[in-house]
KEPA-392905 format. One record per residue: chain; z, y, x of N, C-alpha, C in turn; residue number from 0. Coordinates in steps of 0.1 Angstrom, whole numbers. Atoms other than C-alpha are relative to their C-alpha. Example, Ala and Ser with C-alpha at 12.3 -4.5 7.8 and 13.67 -1.06 7.14 Angstrom:
REM KEPA-392905
A; 0; -12; 9; 78; -45; 123; 0; 12; 9; 0
A; 0; -11; -9; 71; -11; 137; 8; 11; -8; 1
REM end
This chain:
REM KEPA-392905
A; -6; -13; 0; 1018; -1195; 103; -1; 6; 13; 0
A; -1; 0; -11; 1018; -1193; 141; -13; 6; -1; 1
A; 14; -8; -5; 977; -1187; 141; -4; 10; -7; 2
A; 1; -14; 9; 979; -1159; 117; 11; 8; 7; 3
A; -11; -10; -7; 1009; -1142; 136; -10; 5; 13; 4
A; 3; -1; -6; 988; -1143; 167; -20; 2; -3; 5
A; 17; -2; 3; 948; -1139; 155; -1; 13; 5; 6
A; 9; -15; 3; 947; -1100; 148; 0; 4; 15; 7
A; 3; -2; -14; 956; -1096; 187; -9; -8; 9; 8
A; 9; 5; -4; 934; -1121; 196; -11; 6; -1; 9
A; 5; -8; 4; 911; -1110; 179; -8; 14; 7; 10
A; 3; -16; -9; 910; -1071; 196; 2; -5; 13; 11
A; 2; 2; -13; 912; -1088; 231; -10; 3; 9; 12
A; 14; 0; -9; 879; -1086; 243; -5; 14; -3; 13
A; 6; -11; 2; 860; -1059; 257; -15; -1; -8; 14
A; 3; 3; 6; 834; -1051; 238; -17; 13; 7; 15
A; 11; -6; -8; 795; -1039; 257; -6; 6; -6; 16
A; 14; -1; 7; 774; -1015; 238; -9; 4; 6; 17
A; 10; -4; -8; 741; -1013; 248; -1; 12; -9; 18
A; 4; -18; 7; 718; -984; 240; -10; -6; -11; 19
A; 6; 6; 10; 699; -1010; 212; 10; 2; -13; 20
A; -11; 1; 6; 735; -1006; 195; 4; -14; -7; 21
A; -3; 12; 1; 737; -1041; 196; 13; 2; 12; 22
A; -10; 1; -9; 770; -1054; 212; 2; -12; 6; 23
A; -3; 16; -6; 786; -1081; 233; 14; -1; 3; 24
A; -14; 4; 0; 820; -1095; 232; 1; -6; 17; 25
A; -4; 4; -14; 833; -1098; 270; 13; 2; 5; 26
A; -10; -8; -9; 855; -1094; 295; -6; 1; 14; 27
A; 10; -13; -14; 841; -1064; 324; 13; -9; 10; 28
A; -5; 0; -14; 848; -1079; 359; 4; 7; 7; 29
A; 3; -10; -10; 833; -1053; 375; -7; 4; -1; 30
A; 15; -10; 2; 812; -1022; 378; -5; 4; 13; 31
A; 1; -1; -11; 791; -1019; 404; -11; 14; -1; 32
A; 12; -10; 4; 764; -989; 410; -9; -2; -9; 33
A; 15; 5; 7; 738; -1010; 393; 3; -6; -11; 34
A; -6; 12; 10; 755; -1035; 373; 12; -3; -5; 35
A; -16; 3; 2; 785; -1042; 351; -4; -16; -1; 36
A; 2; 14; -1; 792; -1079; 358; 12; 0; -9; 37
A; -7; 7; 13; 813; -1097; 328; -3; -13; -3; 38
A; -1; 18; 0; 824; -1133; 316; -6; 4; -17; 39
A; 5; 1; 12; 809; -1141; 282; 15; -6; -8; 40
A; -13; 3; 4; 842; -1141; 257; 0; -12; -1; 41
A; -4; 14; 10; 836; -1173; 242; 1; -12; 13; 42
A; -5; 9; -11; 837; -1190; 278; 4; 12; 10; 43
A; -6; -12; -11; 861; -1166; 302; -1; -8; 14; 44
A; -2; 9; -14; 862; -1197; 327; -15; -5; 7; 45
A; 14; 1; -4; 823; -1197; 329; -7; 10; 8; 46
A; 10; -11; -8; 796; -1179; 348; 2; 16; -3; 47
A; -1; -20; 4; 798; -1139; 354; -13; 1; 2; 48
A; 17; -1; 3; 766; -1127; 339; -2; 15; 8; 49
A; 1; -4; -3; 753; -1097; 348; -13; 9; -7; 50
A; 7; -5; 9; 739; -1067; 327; -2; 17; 10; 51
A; 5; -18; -8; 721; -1031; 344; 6; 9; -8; 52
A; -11; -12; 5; 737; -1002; 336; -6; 8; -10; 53
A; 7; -3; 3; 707; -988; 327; -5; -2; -19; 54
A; -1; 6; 12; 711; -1009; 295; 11; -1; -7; 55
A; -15; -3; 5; 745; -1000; 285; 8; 9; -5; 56
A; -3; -10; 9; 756; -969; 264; 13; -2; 4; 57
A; -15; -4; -1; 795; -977; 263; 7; -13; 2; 58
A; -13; 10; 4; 825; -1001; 266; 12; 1; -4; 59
A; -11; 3; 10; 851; -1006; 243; 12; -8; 9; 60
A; -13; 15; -6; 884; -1023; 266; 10; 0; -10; 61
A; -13; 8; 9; 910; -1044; 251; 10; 12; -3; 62
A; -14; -7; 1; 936; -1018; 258; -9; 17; -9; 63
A; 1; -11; 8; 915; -990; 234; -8; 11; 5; 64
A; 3; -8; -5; 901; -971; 261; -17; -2; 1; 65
A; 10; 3; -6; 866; -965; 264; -13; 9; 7; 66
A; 2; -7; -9; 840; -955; 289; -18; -2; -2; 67
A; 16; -4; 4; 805; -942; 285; -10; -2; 9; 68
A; 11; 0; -9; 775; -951; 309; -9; 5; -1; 69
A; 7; -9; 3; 753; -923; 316; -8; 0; 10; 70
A; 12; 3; -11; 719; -926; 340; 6; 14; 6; 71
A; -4; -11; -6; 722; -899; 367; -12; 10; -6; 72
A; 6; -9; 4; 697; -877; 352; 6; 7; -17; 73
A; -6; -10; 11; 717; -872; 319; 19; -2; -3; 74
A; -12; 0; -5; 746; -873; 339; 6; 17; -2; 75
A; -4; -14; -5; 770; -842; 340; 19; 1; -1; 76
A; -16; -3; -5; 810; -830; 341; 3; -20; -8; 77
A; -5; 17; 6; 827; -868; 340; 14; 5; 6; 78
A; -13; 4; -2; 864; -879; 342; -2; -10; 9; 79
A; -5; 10; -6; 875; -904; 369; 10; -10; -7; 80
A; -7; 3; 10; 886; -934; 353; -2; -15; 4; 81
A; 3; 14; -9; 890; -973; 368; 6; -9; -8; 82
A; -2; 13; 10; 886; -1007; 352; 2; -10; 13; 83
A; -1; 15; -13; 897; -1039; 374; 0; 6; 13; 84
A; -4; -4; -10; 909; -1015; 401; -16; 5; 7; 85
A; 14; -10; 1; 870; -1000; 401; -4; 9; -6; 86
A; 2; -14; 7; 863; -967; 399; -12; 3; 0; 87
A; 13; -3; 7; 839; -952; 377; 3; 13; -7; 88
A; -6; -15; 11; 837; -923; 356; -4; -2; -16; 89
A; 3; -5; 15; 833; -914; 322; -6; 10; -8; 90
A; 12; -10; 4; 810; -889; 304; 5; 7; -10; 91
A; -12; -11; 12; 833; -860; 282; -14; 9; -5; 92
A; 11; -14; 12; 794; -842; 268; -6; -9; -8; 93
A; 9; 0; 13; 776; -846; 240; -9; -10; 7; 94
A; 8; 9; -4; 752; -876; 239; -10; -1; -7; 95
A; 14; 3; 11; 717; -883; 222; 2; -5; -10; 96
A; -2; 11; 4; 731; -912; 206; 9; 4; -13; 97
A; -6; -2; 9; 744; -902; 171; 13; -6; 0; 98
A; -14; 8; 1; 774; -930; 170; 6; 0; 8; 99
A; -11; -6; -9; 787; -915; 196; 13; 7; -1; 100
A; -4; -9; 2; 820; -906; 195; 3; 14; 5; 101
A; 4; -7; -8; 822; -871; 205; 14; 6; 4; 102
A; -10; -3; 1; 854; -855; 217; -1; 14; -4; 103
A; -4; -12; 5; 870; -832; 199; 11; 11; 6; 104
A; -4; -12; -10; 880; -798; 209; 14; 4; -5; 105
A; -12; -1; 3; 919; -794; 211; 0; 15; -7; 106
A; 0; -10; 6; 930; -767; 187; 5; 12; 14; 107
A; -2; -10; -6; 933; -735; 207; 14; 12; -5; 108
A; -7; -11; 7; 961; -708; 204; 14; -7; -8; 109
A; -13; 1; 10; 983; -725; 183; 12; -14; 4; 110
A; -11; 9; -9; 997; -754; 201; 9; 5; 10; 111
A; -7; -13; -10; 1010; -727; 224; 6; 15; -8; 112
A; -2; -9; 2; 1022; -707; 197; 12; 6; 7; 113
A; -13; -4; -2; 1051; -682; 207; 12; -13; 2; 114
A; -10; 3; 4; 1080; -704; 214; 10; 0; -4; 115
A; -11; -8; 4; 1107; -682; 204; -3; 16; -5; 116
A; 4; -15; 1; 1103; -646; 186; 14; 5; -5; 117
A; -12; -4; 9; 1136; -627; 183; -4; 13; -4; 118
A; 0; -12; 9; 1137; -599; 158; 9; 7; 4; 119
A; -11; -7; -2; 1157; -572; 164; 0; 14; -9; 120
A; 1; -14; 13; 1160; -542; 133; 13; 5; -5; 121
A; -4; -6; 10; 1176; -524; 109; 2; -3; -12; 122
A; 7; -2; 15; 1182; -523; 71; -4; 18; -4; 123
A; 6; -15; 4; 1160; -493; 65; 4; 6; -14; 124
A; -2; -6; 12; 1171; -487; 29; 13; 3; 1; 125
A; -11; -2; -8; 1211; -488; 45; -4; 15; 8; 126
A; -5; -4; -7; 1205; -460; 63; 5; 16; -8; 127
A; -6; -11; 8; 1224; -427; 55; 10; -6; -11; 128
A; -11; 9; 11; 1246; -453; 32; 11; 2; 7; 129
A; -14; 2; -9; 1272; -459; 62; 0; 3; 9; 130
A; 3; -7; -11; 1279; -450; 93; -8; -6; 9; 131
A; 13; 6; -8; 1258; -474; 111; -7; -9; -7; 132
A; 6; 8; 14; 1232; -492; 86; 5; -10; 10; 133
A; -6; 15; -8; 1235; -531; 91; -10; -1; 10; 134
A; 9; 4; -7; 1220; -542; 122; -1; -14; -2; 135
A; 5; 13; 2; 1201; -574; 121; -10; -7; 14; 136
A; 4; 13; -10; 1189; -602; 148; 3; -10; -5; 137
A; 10; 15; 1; 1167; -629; 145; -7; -6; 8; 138
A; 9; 7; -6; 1155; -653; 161; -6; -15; -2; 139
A; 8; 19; 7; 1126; -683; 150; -2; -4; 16; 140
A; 2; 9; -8; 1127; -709; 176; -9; -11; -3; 141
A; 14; 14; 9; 1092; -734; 169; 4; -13; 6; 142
A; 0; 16; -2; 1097; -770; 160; -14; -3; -2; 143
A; 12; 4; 4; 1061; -772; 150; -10; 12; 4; 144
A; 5; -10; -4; 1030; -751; 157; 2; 14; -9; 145
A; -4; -12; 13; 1039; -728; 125; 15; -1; -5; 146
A; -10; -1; 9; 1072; -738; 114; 8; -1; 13; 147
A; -14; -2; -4; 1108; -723; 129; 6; 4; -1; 148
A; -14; -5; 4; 1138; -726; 131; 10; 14; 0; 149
A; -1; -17; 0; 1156; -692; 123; 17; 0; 0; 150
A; -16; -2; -2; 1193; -680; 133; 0; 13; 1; 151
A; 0; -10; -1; 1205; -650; 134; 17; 8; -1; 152
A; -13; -5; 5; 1238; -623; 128; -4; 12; -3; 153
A; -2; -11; 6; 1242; -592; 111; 11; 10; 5; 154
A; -13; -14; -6; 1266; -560; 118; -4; 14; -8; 155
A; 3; -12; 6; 1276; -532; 95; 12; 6; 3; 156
A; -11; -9; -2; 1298; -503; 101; 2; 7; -7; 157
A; 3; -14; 7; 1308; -478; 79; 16; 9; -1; 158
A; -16; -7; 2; 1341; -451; 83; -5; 13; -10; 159
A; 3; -10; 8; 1342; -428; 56; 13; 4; -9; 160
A; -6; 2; 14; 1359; -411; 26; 1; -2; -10; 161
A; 2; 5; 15; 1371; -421; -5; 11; 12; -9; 162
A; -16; -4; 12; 1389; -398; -33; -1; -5; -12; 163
A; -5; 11; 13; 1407; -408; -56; 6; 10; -7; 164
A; -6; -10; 10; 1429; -391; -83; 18; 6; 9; 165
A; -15; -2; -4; 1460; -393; -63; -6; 11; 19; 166
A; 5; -9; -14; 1441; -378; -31; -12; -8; 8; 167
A; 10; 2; -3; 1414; -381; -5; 11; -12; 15; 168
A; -2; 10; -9; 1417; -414; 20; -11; -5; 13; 169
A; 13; 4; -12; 1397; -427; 53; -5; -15; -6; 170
A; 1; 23; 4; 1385; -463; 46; -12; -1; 11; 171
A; 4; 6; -5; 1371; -482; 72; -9; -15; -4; 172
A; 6; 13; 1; 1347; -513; 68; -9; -6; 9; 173
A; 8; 12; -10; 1331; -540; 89; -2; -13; -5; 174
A; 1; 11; 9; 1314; -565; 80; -11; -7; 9; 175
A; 8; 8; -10; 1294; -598; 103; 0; -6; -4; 176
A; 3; 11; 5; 1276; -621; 90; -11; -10; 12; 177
A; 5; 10; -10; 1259; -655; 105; -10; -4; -7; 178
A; 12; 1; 11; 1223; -665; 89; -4; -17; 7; 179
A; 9; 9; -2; 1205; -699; 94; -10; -5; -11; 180
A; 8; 5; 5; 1175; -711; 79; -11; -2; 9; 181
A; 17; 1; -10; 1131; -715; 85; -8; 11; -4; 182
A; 12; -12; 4; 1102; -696; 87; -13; -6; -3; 183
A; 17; 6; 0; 1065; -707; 80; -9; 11; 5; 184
A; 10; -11; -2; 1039; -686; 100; -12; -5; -8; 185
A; 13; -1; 6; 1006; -681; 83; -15; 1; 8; 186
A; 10; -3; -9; 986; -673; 114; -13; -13; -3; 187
A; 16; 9; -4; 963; -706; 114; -2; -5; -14; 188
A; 3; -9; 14; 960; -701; 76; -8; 9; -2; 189
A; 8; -11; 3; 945; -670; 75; -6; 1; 13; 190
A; 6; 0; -14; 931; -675; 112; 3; 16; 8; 191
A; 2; -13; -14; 947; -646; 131; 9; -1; 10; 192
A; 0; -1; -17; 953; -640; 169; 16; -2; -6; 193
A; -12; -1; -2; 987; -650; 172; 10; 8; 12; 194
A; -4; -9; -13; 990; -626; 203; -3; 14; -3; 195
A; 1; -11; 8; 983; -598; 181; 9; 3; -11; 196
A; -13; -6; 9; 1011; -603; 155; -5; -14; -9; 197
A; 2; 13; 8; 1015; -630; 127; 6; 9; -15; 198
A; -7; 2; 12; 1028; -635; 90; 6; -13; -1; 199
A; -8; 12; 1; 1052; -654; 80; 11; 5; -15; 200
A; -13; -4; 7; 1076; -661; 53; 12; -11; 2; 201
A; -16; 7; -5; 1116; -678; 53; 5; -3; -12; 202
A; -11; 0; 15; 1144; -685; 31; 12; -2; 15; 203
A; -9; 6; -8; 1178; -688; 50; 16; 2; -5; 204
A; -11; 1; 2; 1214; -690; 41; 11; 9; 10; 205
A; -8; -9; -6; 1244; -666; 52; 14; 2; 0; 206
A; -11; -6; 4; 1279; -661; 55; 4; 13; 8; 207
A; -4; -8; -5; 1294; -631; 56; 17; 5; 2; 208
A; -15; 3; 0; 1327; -621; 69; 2; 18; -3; 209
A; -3; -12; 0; 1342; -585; 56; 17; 4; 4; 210
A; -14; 0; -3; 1372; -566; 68; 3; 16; -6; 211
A; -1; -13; 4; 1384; -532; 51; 15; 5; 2; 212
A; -18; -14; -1; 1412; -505; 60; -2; 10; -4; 213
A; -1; -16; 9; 1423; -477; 42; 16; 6; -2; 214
A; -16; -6; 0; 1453; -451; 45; 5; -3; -18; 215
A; -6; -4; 13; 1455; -459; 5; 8; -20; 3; 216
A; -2; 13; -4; 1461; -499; 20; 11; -2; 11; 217
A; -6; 5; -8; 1490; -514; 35; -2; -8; 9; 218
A; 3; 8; -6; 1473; -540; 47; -17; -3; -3; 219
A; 11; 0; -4; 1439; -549; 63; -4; -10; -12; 220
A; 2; 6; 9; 1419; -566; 34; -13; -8; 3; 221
A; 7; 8; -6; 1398; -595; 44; -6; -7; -6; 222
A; 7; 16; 14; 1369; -620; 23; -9; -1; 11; 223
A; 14; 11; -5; 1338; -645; 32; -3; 0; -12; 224
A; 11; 2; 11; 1310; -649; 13; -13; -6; 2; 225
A; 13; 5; -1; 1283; -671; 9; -9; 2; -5; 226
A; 11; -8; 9; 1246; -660; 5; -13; -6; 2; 227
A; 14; 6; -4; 1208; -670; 3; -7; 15; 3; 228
A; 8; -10; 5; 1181; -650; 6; -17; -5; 6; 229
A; 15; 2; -7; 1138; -654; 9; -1; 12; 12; 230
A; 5; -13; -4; 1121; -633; 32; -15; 0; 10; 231
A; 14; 1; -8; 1085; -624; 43; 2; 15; 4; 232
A; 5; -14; -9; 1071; -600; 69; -13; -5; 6; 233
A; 21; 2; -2; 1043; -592; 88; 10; 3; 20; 234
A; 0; -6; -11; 1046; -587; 131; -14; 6; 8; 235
A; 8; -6; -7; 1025; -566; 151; 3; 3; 12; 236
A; -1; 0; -16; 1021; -570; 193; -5; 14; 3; 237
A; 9; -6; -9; 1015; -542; 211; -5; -4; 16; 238
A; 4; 6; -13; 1014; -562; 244; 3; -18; -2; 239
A; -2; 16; 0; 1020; -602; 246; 11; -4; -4; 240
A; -7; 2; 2; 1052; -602; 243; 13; 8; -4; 241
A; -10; -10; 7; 1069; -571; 224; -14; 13; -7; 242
A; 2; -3; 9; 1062; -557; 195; 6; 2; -16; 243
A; -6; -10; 7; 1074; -543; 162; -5; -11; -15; 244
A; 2; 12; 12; 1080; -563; 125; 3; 11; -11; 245
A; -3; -8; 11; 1088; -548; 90; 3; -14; -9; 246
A; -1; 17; 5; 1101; -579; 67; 13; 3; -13; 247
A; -8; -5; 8; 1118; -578; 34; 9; -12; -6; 248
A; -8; 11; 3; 1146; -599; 22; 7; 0; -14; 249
A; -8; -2; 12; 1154; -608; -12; 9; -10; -4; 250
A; -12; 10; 5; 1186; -625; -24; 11; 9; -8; 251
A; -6; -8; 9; 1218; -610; -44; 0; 13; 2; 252
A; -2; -17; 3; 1217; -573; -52; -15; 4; 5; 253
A; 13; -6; -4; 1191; -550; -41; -6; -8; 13; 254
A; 6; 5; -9; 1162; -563; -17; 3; 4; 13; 255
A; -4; -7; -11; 1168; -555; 19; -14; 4; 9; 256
A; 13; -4; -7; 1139; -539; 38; 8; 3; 15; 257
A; -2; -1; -15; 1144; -545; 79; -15; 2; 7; 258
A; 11; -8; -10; 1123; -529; 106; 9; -2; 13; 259
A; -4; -4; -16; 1124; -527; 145; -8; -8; 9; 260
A; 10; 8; -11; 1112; -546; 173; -1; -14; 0; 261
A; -2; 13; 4; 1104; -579; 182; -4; -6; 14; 262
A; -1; 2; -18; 1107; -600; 218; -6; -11; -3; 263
A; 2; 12; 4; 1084; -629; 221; -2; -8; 15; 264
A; 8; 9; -14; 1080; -658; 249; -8; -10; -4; 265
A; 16; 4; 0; 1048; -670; 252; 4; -11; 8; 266
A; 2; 8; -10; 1043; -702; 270; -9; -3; 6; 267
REM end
């Protein structure tokens, strides 16, 4: 049980030489010198260090995963600094002749740097002329991921007005603040667009709200909470890097809510 616990690391221990035949050789690299990487032959490490031209060597494979490309100086070009056995050498990051080469691949652009905070700041545009000050609304998605964030937010509506009734005409007061949390999913690297020019996205997020109402026909201030869902997709549009203007619709109980206004983003 012991030589099966310990094999598969055995095993991956040795470095591993490829020449440019794409034949290989099981070793462990001494040393690299201008001319020559010197190495012990795996299967005797306590034996002679052989010695192979450089000339004849495409890549090495080391134990620890890393590996490093040998390139003649004529189809030499941009290298990484990079040291084996406390000898420095470099490494070759372009394109090679050699088909089984691997080649490195190009970090995604744009999106690993999406925005990492965009707060919303609007209106409900279909609220307005309803109360005395439609609800205001603030948002803000904070990114856990390159597309997906986390979304908080509060609400604020005001409305003083009157009410008649049969017995006569009364003021009534209302206020009402709610607290939202939920996510958002952007679409940008989906539909591949500039995320510094504006995005899509849609949400879902959950809400309580707190109301408070006074009225000369009331002795007393009348107070509820309420708990609410609601989806919602929008679209943003930058006019500079980091402000710009959203439109975004939210549906959950009663009529849909259409918000508008600006939008503040930090870029990193």
């Amino acid at each position: 049980m012991l030589l099966f616990a310990i094999s598969p690391s055995f095993l991956f221990a040795q470095d591993i030489i490829i020449k440019n035949d794409k034949s290989e050789l099981k070793a462990k690299v001494v040393e690299i010198t201008s001319d020559f990487i010197k190495y012990h032959d795996w299967d005797n490490l306590t034996g002679p260090i052989y010695n192979i031209a450089k000339s004849q060597v495409f890549m090495i494979n080391y134990q620890n995963g890393k590996r490093e490309f040998i390139t003649n100086s004529s189809t030499e070009s941009t290298k990484v600094p990079t040291t084996v056995n406390n000898v420095s050498n470099t490494e070759s990051v372009n394109d090679s002749p050699y088909t089984f080469m691997p080649k490195e691949k190009n970090k995604p652009k744009g999106y690993a740097t999406f925005p990492d905070r965009i707060t919303y700041v609007g209106v409900a545009l279909n609220n307005i002329g309803k109360t005395t000050i439609p609800t205001i609304v603030t948002m803000t998605d904070i990114f856990v991921a390159p597309n997906i964030a986390l979304t908080t937010g509060v609400t604020l509506m005001y409305d003083n007005s009157k009410v008649e009734t049969v017995i006569g005409t009364f003021s009534s007061k209302v206020v009402s603040i709610g607290a939202l949390v939920g996510g958002a999913y952007y679409l940008n690297q989906a539909l591949k667009l500039d995320k510094t020019k504006g995005a899509l996205y849609i949400g879902a997020a959950v809400a309580y709200t707190y109301t408070a109402v006074s009225s000369d026909a009331l002795d007393e201030m009348v107070t509820s909470g309420d708990f609410g869902g609601f989806g919602r997709v929008g679209g943003r549009l930058n006019f500079t890097k980091g402000f710009g203007a959203f439109a975004e619709v939210q549906v959950g109980k009663g009529d849909p809510g259409i918000i508008g206004g600006l939008t503040f983003s930090i870029i990193k």
